[in-house]
N, C-alpha and C positions, 0 to 999 in steps of 0.2 A: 593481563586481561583474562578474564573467566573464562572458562571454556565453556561452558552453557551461556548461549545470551540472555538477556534480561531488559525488556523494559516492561518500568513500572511506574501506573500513572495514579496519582491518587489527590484526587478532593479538584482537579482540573477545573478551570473558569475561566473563560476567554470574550473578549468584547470582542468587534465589530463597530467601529464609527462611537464608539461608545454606547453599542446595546451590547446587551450580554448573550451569548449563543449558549454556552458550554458553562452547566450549571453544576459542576461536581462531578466530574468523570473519575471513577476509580473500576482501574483496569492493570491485569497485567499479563503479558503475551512472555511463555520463554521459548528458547530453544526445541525443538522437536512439536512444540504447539502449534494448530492452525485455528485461529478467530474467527469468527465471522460475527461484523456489525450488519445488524438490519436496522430499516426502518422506514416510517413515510420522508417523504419530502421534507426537508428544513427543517431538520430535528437536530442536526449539529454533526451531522456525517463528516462530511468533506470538512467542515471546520475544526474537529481535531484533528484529522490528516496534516493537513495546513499548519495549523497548530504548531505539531510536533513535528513539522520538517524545518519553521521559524518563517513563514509567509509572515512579509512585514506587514501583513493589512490586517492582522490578528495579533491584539492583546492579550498577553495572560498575564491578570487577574489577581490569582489564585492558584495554592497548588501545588503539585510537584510531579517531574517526571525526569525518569533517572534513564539511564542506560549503560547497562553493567554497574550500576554505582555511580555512575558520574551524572552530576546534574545537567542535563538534557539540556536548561535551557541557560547556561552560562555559556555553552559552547555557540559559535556562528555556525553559519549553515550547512559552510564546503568543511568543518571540524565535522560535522553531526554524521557528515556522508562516508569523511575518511572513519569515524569509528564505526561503520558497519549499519550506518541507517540508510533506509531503501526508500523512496516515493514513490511509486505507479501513477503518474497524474490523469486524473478525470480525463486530460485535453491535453495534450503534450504539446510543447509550443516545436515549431518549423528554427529551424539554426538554417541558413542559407553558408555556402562557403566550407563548412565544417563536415567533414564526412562522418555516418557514421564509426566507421571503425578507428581514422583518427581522435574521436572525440572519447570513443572505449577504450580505446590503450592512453591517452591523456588520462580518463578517469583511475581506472585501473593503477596506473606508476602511481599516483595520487594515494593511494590507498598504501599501495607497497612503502612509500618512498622513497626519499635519495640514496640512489646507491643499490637500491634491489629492482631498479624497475623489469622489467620481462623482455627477454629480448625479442626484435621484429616476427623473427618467425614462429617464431613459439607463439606468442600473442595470436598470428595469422591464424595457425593452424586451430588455435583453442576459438577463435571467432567462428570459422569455417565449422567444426562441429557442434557448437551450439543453435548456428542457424540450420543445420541441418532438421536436428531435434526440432528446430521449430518450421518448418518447410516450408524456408524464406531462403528463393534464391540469390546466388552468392553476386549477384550484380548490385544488393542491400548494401553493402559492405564498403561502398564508393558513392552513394550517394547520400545525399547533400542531408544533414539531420529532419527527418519527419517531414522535407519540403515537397509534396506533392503526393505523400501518402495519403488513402483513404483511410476511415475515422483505426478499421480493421487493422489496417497495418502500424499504425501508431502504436495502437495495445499489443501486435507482437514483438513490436520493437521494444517498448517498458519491457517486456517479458525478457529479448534477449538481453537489453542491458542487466537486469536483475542476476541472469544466469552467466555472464562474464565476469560482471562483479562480485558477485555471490557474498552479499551484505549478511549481516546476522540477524538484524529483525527487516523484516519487508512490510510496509503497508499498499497495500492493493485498491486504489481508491475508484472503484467502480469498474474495475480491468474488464469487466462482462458487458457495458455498454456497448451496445452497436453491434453486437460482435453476432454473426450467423453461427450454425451448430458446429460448424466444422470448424468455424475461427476459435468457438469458445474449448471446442476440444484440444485443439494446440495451445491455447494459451496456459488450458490447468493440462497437461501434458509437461510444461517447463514447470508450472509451479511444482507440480507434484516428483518431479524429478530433483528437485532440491532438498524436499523434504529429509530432514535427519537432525539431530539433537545437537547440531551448531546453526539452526537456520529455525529463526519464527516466522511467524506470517498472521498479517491481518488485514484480512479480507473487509472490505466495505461496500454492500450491494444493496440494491433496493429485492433482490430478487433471490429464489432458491435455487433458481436453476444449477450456475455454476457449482453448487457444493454437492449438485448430483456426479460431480467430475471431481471440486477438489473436497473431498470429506471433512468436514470440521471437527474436532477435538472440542471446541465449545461455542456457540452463538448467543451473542448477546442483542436483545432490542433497545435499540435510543431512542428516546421519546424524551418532549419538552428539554432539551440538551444533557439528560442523564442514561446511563442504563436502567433499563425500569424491569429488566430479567433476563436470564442468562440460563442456559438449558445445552442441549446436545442437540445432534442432528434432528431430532424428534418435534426441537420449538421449530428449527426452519420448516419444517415441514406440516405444521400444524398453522404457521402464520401462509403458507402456499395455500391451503386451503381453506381458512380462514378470513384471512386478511390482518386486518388491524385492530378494529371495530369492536371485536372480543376481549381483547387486552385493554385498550382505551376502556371499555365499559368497567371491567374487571378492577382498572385502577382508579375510576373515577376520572380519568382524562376526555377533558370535554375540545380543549384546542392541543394539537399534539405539536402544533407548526412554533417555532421560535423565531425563523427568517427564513423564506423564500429564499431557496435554491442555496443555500448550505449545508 
């Protein structure tokens, strides 16, 4: 396995029910990289996320996306997870029964494999200061997966799994939703504590706020399901100010929407 991560997406095209969402995606996030997708609404955000984690309710098409070299979408899903791919879900689904920490150290030996799994305490100890770092108390650790969390605690939970597992590329799919100042400062607090040239990241938000916490290395806009421009910290903060409206003008984008709430 390479020691720099790598995915790499290029000419991407994905249906929906048999419409098409994802019109050509070429993208590639490495190691030590932080992304940032923006865009309006139902431009095909969350549908490559989806995409590229293999959500059976998305076709691809077209295209290709590798990770470290290996074809991304020959592997199944719990494959894509053990070689180091991250999801942050919009909405994390509730596991009733399953404790967190049970279901981190299951994921975790998962990754290690047979025969290297981590022993109990070790594991404990390395859970216990991760949620420190994210100042979620230790009674987290016994309860039931995301069963009674508020939207808040869900997204610091993606964040602690993300930093137990410590994947190679991470997608972040809307991690900023819902989230007050002080959620959203913990939350890019864990990201940013990752950061280093074995760890990508790509960020997917409607907003700049977050990249005022976690810095982007480069931001890309989706529009009509492609990138229609990619820039530095300087675009997000120019569409913060701006909006959209300028860019659509710029490109001749008269309908930007592809599907409602994708």
């Amino acid at each position: 396995m390479a020691n720099i991560p790598e995915l790499a997406i290029k000419g991407l095209q994905a249906s929906v029910e048999g419409k098409e969402i994802l019109k050509g995606v070429d993208l590639t996030v490495r190691g030590g990289e932080v992304h940032a997708i923006m865009g309006p609404n139902g431009t095909g955000k969350s549908t490559l996320a989806s995409s590229l984690m293999g959500h059976p309710k998305y076709q691809i098409t077209s295209g290709s996306a590798t990770l470290d070299g290996e074809d991304l979408f020959a592997m199944k899903v719990d494959e894509r997870a053990r070689k180091g791919l991250f999801l942050a879900m919009q909405y994390p689904s509730e596991v009733t029964g399953v404790s967190n920490a049970n279901f981190l150290r299951i994921a975790m030996n998962s990754r290690r494999g047979e025969g290297n799994e981590v022993p109990v305490l070790k594991f404990h100890k390395e859970l216990q200061s991760k949620m420190k770092m994210l100042s979620m108390d230790a009674s987290f650790a016994e309860r039931y997966l995301n069963e009674g969390f508020s939207g808040g605690e869900k997204k610091r939970n993606e964040i602690l799994q993300m930093a137990v597992l410590q994947p190679r590329i991470a997608i972040l799919d809307e991690i900023d939703s819902g989230l007050d100042i002080d959620a959203l400062k913990i939350v890019a607090q864990g990201v940013n504590a990752l950061r280093g040239p074995e760890f990508g990241v790509l960020i997917i938000t409607h907003y700049q706020r977050i990249l005022d916490y976690v810095k982007p290395d480069y931001v890309h806009v989706m529009m009509q399901g492609r990138i229609v421009r990619s820039g530095g910290q300087e675009l997000a903060e120019q569409l913060e100010a701006q909006g959209y409206d300028w860019l659509k003008e710029e490109l001749g984008i008269v309908d930007e929407t592809v599907s409602a709430g994708v």
